[in-house]
C-alpha positions in Angstrom: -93.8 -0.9 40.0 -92.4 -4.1 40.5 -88.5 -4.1 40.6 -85.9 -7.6 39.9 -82.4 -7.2 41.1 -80.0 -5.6 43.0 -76.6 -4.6 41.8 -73.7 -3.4 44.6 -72.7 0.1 44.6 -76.3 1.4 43.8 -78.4 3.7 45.7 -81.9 2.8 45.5 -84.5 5.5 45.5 -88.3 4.2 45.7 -90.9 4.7 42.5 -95.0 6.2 43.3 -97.7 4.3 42.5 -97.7 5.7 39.2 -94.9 3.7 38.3 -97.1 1.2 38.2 -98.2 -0.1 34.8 -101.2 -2.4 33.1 -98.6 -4.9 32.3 -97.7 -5.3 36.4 -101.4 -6.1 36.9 -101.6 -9.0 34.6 -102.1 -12.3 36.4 -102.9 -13.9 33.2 -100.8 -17.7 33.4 -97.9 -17.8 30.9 -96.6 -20.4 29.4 -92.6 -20.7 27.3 -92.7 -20.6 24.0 -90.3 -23.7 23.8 -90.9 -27.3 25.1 -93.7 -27.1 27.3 -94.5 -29.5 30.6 -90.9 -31.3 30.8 -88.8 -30.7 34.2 -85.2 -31.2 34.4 -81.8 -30.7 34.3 -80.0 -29.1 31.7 -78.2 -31.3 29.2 -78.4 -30.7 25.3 -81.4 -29.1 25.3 -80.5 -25.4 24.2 -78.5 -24.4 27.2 -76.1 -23.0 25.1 -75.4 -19.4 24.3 -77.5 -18.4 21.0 -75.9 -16.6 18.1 -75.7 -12.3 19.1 -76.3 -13.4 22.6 -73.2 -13.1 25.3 -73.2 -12.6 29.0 -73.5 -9.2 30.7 -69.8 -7.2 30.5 -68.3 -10.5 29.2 -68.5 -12.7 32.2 -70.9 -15.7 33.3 -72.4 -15.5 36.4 -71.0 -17.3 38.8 -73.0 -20.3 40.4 -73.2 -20.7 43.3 -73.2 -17.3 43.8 -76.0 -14.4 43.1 -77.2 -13.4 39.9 -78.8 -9.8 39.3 -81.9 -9.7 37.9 -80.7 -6.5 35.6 -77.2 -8.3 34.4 -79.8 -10.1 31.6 -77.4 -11.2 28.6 -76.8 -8.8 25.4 -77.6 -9.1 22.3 -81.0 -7.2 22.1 -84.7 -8.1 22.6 -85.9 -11.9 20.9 -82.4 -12.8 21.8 -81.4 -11.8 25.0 -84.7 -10.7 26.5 -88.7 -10.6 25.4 -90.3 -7.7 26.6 -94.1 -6.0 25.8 -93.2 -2.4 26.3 -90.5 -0.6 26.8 -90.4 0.7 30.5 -88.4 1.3 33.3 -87.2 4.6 35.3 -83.1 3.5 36.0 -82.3 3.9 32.2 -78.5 5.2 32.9 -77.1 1.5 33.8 -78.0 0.0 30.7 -78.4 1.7 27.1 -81.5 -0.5 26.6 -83.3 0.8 30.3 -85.3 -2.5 29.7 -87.9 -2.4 32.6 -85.4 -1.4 35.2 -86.1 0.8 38.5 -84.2 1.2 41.4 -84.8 -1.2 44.5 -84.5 -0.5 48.1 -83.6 -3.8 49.6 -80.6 -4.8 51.3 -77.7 -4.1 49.5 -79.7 -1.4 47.0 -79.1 -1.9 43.2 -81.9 -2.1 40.8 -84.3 -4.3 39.7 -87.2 -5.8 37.3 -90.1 -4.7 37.2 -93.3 -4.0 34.5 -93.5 -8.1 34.5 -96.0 -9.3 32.5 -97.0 -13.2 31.3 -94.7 -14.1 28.7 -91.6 -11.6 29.1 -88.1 -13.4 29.6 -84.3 -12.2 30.6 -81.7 -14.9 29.6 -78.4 -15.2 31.7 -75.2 -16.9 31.1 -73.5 -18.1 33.7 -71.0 -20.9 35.1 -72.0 -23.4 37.2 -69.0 -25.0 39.1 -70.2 -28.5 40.0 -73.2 -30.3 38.7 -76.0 -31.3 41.4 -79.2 -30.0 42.8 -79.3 -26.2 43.9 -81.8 -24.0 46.2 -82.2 -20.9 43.7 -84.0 -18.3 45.8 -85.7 -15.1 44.4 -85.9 -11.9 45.9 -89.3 -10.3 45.1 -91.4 -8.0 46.2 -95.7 -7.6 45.1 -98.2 -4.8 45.8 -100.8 -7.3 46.6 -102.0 -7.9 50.1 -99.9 -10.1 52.6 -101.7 -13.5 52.1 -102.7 -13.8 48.8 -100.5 -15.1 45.5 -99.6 -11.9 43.4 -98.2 -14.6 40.5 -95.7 -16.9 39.3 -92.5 -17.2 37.6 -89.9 -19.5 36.5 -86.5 -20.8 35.4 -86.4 -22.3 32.2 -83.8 -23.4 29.5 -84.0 -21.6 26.1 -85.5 -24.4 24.8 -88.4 -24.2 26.8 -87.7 -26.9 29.5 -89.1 -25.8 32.9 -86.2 -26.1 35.5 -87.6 -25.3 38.6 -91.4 -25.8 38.4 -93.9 -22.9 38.9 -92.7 -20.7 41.8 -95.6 -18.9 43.5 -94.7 -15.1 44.3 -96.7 -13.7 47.5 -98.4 -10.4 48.2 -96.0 -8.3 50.9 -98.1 -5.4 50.3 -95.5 -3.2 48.5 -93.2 -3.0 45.6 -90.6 -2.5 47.7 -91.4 -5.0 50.6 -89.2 -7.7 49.4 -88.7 -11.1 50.2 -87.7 -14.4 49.2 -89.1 -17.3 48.0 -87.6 -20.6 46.6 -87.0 -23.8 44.4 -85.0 -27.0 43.2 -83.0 -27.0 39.9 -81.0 -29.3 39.3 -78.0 -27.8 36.8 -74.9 -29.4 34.7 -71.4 -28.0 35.2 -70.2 -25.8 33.3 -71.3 -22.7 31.1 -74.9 -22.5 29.9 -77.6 -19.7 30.0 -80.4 -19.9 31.9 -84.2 -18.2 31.3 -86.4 -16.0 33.9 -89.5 -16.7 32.8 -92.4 -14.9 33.7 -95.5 -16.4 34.3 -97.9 -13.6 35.6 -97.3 -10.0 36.2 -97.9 -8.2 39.7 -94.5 -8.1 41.1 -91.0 -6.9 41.1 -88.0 -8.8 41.2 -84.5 -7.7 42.3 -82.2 -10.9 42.7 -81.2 -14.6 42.5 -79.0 -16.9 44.3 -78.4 -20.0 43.9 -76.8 -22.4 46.8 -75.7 -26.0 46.6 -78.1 -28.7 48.3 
């Protein structure tokens, strides 16, 4: 099963293929449900914290920094994530065990997987100083080296595409990770910030984002 994130201090412990589900084999091309085409910057375009939404244990994200996939905003699913199914094997780090499994990759933790075209994690965090950023996403696909698995993307949650359609590759596995990147360019300040999920077929366990 395809895994997203990977939070210090956990011990990750690999899932069989049986973890695998329908949803993770969908390579159907998604699209947001908010303004559709437009890339950008945020400005006043719905980067703002919604109403039941807050960040994960009270605290932004920092940026620059790394974001775990699996520190996805609260405030329940339609406001703080979309999801098809309830899934996921790593239920005791959060009540909701939204999609979650653990993920052996450097550092351990856990991550996202079960993607699927149309699912989204919001994420509030702080960036310190406006400008263009290299966000890099560690994922990993059970599709063959040398061929796309799918796609993803960072959005507002208004709908306006950030960082443009980011291929993911096959690395053969759901636990062969690697990293894969793109250009947004971000205000200062505090906003919140979409995973969007274009396709299924892979896992993903991180993000970090570093100043250009």
């Amino acid at each position: 099963m395809g895994s997203l994130s990977g939070n210090a201090g956990f011990t990750g412990t690999a899932m069989d293929a049986s973890g695998s589900e329908d949803s993770m084999d969908s390579q159907g091309g998604g699209g947001s449900g908010g303004s559709a085409g437009a890339i950008g910057g945020i400005g006043d375009d719905g980067g703002s914290v919604g109403a039941g939404e807050a960040a994960f244990a009270g605290m932004p994200a920092a940026i620059p920094g790394t974001v775990q996939v699996e520190n996805y905003d609260t405030g329940g699913p339609g406001v703080a994530y979309q999801i098809k199914s309830m899934n996921g094997a790593a239920n005791g780090y959060r009540s909701d065990g939204v999609n979650l499994e653990n993920a052996i990759d450097v550092g351990g933790g856990l991550a996202v997987g079960w993607t699927s075209a149309g699912i989204w994690f919001r994420y509030t965090v702080d960036v310190a100083t406006s400008g263009s950023y290299t966000v890099s996403f560690r994922v990993a696909a059970d599709s063959a080296v040398g061929t796309k698995a799918g796609a993803l993307h960072l959005q507002t949650p208004s709908g306006i595409n950030l960082s443009g359609a980011v291929d993911v590759p096959g690395t053969g596995g759901w636990q062969a990770w690697t990293t894969v990147s793109a250009t947004v360019a971000l205000s200062a300040g505090q906003q919140v910030l979409e995973l969007f999920e274009d396709t299924g077929g892979y896992n993903i366990n991180y993000m970090t984002f570093a100043p250009e």
